[in-house]
DRENDO-1510 file (C-alpha; in Angstrom, 1 decimal, always signed):
<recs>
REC; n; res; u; v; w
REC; 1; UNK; -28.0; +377.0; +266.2 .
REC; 2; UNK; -25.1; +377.0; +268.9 .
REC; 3; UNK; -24.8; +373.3; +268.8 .
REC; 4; UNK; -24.8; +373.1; +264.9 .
REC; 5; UNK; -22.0; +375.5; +265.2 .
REC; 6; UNK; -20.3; +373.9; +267.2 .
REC; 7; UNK; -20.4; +370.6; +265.5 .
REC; 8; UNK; -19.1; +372.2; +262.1 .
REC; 9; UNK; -16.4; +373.6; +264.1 .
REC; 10; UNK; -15.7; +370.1; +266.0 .
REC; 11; UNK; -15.9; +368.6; +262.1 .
REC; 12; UNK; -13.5; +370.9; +260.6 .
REC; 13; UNK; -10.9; +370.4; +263.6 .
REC; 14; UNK; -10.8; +366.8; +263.1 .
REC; 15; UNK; -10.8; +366.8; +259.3 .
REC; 16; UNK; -7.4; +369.2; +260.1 .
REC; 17; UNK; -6.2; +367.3; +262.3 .
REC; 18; UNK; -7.0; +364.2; +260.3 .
REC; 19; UNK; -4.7; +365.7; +257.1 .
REC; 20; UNK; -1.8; +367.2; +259.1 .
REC; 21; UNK; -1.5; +363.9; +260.4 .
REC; 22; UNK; -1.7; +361.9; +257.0 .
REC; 23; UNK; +0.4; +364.9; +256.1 .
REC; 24; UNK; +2.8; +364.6; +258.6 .
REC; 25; UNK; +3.1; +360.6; +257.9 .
REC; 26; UNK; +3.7; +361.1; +254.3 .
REC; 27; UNK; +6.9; +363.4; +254.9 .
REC; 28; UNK; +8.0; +360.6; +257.8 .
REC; 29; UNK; +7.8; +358.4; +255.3 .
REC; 30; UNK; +9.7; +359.8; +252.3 .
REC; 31; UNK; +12.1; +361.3; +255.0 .
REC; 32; UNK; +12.7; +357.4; +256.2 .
REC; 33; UNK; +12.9; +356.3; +252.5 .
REC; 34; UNK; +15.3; +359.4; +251.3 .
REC; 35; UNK; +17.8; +357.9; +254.2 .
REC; 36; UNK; +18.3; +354.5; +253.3 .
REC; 37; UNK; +17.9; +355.8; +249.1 .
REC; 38; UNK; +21.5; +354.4; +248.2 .
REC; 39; UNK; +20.9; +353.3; +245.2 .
REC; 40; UNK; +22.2; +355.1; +241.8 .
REC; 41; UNK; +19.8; +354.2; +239.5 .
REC; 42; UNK; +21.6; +355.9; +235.8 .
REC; 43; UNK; +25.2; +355.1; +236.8 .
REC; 44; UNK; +26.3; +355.2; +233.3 .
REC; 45; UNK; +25.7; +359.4; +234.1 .
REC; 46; UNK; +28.3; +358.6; +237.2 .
REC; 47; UNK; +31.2; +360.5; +235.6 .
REC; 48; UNK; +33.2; +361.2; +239.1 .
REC; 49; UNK; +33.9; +359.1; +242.2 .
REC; 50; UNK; +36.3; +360.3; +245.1 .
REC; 51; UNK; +37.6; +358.0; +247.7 .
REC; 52; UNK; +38.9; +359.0; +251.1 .
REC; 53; UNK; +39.8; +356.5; +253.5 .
REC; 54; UNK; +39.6; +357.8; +257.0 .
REC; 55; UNK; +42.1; +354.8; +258.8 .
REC; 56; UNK; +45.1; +355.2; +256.0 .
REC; 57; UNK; +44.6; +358.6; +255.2 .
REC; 58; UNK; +44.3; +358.2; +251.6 .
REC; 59; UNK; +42.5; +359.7; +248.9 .
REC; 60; UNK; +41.6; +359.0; +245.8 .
REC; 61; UNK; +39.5; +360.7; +242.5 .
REC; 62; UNK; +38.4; +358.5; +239.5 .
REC; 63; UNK; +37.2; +360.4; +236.8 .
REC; 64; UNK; +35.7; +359.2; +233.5 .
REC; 65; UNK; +36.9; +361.0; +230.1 .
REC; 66; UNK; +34.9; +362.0; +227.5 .
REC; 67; UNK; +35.9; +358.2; +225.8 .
REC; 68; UNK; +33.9; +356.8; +228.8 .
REC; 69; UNK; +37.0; +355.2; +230.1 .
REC; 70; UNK; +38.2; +355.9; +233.7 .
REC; 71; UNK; +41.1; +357.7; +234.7 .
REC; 72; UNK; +42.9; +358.4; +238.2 .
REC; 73; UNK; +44.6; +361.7; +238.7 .
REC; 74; UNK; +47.0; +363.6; +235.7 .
REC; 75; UNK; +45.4; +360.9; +233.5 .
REC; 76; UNK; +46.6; +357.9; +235.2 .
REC; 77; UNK; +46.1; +354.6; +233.6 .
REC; 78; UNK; +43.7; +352.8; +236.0 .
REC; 79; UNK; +42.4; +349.1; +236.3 .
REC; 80; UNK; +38.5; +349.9; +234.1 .
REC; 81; UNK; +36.8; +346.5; +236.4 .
REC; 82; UNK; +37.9; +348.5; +239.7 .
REC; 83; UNK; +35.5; +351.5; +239.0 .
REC; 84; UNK; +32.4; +349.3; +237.2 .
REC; 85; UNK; +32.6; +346.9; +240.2 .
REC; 86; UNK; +31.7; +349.9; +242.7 .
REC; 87; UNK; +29.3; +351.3; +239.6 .
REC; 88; UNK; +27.6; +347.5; +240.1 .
REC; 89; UNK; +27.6; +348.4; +243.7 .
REC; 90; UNK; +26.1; +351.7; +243.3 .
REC; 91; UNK; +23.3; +350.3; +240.9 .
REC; 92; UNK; +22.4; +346.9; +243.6 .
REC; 93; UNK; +23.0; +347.9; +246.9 .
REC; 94; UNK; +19.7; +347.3; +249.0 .
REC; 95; UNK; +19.0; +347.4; +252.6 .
REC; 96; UNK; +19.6; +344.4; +254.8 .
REC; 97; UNK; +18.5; +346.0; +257.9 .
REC; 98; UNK; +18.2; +349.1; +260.6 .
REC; 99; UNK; +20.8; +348.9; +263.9 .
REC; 100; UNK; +18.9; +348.0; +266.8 .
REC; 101; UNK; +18.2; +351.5; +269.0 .
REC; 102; UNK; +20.4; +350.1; +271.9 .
REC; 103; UNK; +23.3; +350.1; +269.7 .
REC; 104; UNK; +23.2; +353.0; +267.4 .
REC; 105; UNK; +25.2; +355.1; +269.2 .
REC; 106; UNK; +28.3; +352.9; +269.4 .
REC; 107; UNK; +27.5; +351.9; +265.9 .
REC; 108; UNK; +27.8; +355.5; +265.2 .
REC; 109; UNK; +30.8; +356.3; +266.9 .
REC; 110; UNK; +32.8; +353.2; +265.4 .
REC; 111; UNK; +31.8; +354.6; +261.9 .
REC; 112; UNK; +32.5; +358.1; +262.4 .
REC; 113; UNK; +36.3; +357.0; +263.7 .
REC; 114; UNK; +36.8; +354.2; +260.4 .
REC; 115; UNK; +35.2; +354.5; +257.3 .
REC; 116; UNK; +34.8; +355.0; +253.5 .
REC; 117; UNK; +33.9; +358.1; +252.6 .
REC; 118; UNK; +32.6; +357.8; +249.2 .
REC; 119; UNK; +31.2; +360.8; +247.5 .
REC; 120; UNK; +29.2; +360.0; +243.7 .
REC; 121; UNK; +29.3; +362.6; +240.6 .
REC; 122; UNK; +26.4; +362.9; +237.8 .
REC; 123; UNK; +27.3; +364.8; +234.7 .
REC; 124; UNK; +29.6; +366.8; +237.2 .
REC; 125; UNK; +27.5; +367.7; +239.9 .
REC; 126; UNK; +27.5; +365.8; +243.5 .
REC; 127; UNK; +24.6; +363.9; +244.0 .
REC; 128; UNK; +25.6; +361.5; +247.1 .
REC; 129; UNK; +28.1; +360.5; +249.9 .
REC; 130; UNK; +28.2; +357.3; +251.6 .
REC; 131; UNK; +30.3; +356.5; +254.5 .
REC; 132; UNK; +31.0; +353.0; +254.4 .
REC; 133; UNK; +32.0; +351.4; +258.3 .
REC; 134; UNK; +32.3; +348.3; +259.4 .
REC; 135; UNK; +30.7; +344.8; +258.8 .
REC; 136; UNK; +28.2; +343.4; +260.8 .
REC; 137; UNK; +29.2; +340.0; +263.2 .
REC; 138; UNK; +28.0; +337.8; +260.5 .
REC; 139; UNK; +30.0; +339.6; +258.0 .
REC; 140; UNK; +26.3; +339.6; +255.7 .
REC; 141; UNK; +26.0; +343.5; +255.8 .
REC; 142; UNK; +27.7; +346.7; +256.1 .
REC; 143; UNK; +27.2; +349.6; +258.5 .
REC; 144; UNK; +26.7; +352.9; +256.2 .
REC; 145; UNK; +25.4; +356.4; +256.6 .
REC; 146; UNK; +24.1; +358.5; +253.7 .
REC; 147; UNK; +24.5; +362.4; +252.9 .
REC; 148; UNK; +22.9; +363.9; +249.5 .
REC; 149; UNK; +22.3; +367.8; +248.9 .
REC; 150; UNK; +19.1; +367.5; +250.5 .
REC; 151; UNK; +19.6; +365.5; +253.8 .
REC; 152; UNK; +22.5; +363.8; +255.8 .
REC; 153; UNK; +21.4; +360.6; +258.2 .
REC; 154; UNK; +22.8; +360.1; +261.6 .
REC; 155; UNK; +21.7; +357.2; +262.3 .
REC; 156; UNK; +23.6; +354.0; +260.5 .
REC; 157; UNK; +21.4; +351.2; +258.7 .
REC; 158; UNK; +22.7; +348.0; +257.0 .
REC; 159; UNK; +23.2; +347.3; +253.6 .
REC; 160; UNK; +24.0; +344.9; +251.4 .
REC; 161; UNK; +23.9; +344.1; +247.8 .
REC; 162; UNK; +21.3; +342.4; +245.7 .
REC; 163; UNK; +23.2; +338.9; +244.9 .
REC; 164; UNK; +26.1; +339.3; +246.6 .
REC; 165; UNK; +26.7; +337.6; +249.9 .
REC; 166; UNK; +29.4; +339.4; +252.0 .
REC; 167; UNK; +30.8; +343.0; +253.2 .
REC; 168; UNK; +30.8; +346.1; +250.6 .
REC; 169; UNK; +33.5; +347.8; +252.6 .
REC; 170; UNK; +36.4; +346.1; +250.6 .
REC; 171; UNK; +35.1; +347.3; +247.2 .
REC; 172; UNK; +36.2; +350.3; +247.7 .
REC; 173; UNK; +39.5; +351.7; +248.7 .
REC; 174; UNK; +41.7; +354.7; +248.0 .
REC; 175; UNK; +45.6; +353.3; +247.6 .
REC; 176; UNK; +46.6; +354.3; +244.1 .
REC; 177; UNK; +48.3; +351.2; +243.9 .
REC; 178; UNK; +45.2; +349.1; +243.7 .
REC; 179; UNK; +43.9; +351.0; +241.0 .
REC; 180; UNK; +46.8; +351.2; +238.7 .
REC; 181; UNK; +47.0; +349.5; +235.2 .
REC; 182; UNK; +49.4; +346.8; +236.0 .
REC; 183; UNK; +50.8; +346.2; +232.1 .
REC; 184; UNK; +54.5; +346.3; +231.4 .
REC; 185; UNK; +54.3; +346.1; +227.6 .
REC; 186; UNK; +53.2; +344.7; +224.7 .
REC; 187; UNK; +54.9; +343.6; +221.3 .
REC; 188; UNK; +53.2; +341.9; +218.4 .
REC; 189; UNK; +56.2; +339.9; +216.6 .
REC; 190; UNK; +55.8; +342.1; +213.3 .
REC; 191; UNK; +57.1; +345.1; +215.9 .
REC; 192; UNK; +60.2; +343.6; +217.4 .
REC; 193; UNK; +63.4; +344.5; +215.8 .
REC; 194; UNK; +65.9; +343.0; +218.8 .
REC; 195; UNK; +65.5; +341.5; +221.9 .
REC; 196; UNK; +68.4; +340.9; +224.4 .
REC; 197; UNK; +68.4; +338.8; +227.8 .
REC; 198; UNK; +71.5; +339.3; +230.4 .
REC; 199; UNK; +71.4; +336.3; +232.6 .
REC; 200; UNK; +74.0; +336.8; +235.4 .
REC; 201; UNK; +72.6; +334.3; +237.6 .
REC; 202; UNK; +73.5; +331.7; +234.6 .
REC; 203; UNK; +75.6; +333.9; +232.0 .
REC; 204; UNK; +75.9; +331.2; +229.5 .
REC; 205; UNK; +71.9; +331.3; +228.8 .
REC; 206; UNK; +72.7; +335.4; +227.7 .
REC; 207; UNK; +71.1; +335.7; +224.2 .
REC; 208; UNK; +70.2; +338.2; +222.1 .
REC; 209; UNK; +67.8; +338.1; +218.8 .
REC; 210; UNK; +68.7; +340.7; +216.3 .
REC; 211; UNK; +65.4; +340.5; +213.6 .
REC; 212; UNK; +65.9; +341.8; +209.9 .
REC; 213; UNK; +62.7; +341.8; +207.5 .
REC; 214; UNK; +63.3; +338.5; +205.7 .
REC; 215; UNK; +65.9; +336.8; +208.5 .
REC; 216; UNK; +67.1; +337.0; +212.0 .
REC; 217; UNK; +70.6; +336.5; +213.9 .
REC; 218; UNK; +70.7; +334.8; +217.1 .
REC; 219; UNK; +73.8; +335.5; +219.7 .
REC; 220; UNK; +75.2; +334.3; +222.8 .
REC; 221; UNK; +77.9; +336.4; +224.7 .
REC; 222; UNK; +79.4; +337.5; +221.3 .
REC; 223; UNK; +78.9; +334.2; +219.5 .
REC; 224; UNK; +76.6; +333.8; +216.6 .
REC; 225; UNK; +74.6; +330.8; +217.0 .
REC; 226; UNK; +73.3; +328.5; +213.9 .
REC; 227; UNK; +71.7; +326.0; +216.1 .
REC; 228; UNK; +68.1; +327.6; +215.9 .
REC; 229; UNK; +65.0; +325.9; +215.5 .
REC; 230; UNK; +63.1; +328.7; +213.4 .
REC; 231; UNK; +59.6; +327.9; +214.4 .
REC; 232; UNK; +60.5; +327.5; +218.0 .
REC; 233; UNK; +62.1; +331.1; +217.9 .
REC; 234; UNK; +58.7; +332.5; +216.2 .
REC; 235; UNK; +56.5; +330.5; +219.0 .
REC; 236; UNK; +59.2; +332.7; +221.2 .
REC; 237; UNK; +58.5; +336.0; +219.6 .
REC; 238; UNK; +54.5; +335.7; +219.6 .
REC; 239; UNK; +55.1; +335.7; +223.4 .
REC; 240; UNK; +55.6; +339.0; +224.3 .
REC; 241; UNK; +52.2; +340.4; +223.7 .
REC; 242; UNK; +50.3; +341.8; +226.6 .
REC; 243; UNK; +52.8; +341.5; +229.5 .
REC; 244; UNK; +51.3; +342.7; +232.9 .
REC; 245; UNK; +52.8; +342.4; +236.2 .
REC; 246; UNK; +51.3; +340.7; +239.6 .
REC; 247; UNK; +51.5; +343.3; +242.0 .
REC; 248; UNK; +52.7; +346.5; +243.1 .
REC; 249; UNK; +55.1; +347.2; +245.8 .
REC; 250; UNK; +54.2; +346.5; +249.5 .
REC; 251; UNK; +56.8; +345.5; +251.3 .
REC; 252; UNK; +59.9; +347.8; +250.7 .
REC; 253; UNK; +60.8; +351.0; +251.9 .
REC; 254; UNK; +62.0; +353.9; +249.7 .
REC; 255; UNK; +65.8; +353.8; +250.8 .
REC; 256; UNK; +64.9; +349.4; +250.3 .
REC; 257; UNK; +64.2; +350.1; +246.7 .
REC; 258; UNK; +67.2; +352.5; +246.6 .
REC; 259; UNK; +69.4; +349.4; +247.8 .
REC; 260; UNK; +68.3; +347.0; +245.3 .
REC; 261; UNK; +68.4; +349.3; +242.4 .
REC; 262; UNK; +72.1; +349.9; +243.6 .
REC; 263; UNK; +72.8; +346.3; +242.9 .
REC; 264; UNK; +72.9; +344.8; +239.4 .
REC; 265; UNK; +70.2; +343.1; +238.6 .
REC; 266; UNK; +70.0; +339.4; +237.9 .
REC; 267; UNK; +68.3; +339.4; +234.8 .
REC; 268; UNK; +67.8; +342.7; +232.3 .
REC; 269; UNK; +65.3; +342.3; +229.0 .
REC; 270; UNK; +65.9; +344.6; +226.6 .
REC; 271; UNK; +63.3; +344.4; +223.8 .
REC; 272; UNK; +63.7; +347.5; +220.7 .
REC; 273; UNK; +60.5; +347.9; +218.9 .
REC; 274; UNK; +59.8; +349.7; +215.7 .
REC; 275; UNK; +58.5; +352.6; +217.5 .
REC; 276; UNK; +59.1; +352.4; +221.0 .
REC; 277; UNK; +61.9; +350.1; +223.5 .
REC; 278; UNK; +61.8; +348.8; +226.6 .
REC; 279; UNK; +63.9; +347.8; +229.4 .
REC; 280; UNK; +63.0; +345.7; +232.2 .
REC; 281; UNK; +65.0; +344.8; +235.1 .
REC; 282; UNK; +64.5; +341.4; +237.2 .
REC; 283; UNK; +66.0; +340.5; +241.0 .
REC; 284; UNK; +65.2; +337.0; +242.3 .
REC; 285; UNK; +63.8; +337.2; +245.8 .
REC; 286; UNK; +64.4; +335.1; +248.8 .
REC; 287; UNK; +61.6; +332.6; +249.2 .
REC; 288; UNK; +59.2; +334.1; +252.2 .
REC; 289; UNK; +58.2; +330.6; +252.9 .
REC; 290; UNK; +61.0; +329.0; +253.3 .
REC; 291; UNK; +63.5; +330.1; +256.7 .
REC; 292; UNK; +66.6; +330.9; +255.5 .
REC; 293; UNK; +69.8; +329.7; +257.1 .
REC; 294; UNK; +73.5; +329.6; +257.0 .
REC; 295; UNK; +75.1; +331.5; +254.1 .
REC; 296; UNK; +73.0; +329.9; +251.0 .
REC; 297; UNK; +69.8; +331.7; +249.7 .
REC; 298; UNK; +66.9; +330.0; +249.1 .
REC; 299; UNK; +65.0; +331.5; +246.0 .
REC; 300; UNK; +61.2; +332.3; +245.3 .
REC; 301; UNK; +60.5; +330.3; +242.0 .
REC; 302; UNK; +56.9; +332.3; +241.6 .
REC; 303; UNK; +57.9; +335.9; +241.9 .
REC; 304; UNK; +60.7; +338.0; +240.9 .
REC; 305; UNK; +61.4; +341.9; +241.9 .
REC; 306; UNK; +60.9; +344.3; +238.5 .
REC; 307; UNK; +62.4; +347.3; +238.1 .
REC; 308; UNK; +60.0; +349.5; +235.4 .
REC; 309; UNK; +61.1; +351.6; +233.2 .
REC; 310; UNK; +59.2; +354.4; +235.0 .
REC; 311; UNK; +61.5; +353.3; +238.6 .
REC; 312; UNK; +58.9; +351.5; +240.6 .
REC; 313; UNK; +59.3; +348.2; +241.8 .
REC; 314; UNK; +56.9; +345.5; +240.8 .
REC; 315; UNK; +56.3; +342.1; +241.8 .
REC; 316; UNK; +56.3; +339.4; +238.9 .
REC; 317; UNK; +55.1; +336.1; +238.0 .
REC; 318; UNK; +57.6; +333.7; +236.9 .
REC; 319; UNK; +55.3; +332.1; +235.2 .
REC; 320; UNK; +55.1; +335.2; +232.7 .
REC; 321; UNK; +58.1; +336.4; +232.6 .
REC; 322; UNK; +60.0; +333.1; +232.4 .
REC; 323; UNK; +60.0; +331.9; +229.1 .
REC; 324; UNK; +61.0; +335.5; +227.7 .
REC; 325; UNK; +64.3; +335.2; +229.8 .
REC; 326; UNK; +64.9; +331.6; +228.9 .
REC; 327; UNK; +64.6; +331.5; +225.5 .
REC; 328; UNK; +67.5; +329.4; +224.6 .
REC; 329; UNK; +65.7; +326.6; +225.8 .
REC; 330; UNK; +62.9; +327.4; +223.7 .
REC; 331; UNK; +64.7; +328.1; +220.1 .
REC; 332; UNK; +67.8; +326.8; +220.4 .
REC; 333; UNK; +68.4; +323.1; +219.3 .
REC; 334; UNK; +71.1; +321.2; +221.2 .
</recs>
């Protein structure tokens, strides 16, 4: 009777032990899969992303409105591709591998000292962090940890993204200039009323075009000019639709800025609208390719300085800017 006792007992033991170990793999394994679970499935419910960038010591909050259009702080006007490229992140990121055991604490360490931190919003409430680090020798993967409400990893895996060959580090970033809408204005022709160029690198090429409803007046320095090619001066006036400049300002200083704007500029547009006007101010920039000697300057013929209307400093494309300031060789018949 002892030994059938026994044997029940011995039964029950290993059928316990059996399940808590089963048990016990089950959570291990969820608990490995929760670490590495990256991926936001529903990102159109991804209505907040902050940015804080550890090495510059930047943040940054995009927020999407109740339109479904992204904003940057106070309402700033922000670049829409820049948040649905790291929403395309968010939805294809996959794992490429786990750090080799030797490693992992210097992996660890480098991460901790220069990341991404990168914290994801659903319908308002926090639902994940990554830490984004450093790329991996091949530059095929990126070092990342992930935190969420239930669980923060220490150790660092590598991901990547489901076709996409390269580092995710770079898509995301927290310098407001990157994010910001980079239009300058935009005038169909049926809006323009006047539009005035100061050239005082070439003054003779000063224009302005005064439009009426059924006619227009064409000036130079005081002079009315009859010399215009009407159609010409309508291909002219189509052109200053959707006007964006190339790039924000990198290179100068505050008290920089504050010496150029002290200077007159070498070209000014000044475009009146029917319900709004804009002024645009243009230096020409010494050529950063070219070494510069003796007393002459030579010029950049891609990129002008802009002065917006709001005080930054922009840089422009010639290319887009150009035939807006040169318009006398567009309309004007010699």
């Amino acid at each position: 009777m002892k030994k059938i006792i026994y044997l029940f007992i011995g039964v029950g033991l290993i059928a316990g032990l059996t399940f808590w170990a089963m048990n016990l793999e089950t959570k291990s394994k969820a608990t490995d899969i929760s670490l590495i679970a990256f991926a936001v499935e529903d990102t159109a419910s991804v209505d907040k992303i902050e940015i804080f960038d550890s090495f510059y010591n930047q943040q940054f909050t995009l927020t999407r409105n109740k339109q479904g259009k992204w904003e940057g702080p106070d309402h700033m006007c922000v670049q829409q591709e820049i948040p649905n490229m790291m929403l395309e992140t968010m939805y294809k990121i996959t794992l490429k591998g786990y750090v080799p055991q030797s490693a992992m604490k210097n992996m660890k360490k480098l991460l901790m000292a220069q990341h991404k931190e990168v914290k994801i919003y659903q319908k308002g409430k926090w639902v994940k962090t990554w830490y984004v680090g450093h790329s991996t020798r091949d530059h095929m993967g990126t070092h990342m940890l992930l935190k969420t409400p239930e669980m923060e990893s220490d150790n660092p895996v590598i991901m990547g993204m489901k076709g996409f060959y390269g580092i995710l580090e770079p898509r995301f970033f927290a310098d407001a200039r990157k994010f910001e809408c980079t239009n300058l204005f935009s005038y169909k022709r049926t809006e323009l009323k006047e539009i005035e160029v100061i050239n005082r690198v070439y003054p003779q090429d000063s224009y302005k075009v005064t439009i009426g409803k059924d006619n227009y007046t064409v000036s130079s320095n005081g002079t009315i000019l009859n010399n215009v090619n009407k159609d010409n001066l309508t291909y002219y006036l189509n052109g200053f639709e959707n006007i964006h400049y190339n790039q924000a300002n990198y290179t100068f200083s505050p008290f920089q800025v504050d010496s150029i704007k002290a200077h007159k500029a070498d070209y000014e547009l000044n475009i009146k609208g029917t319900s709004s006007s804009y002024h645009l101010k243009m230096y020409r920039r010494p050529d950063p390719d070219t070494p510069q000697t003796g007393d002459s300057i030579i010029y950049d013929v891609n990129y002008l300085w802009g002065i917006k209307q709001d005080g930054d400093i922009v840089r422009i494309q010639y290319y887009t800017v150009g035939p807006l300031i040169e318009g006398k060789l567009v309309f004007i018949e010699n």
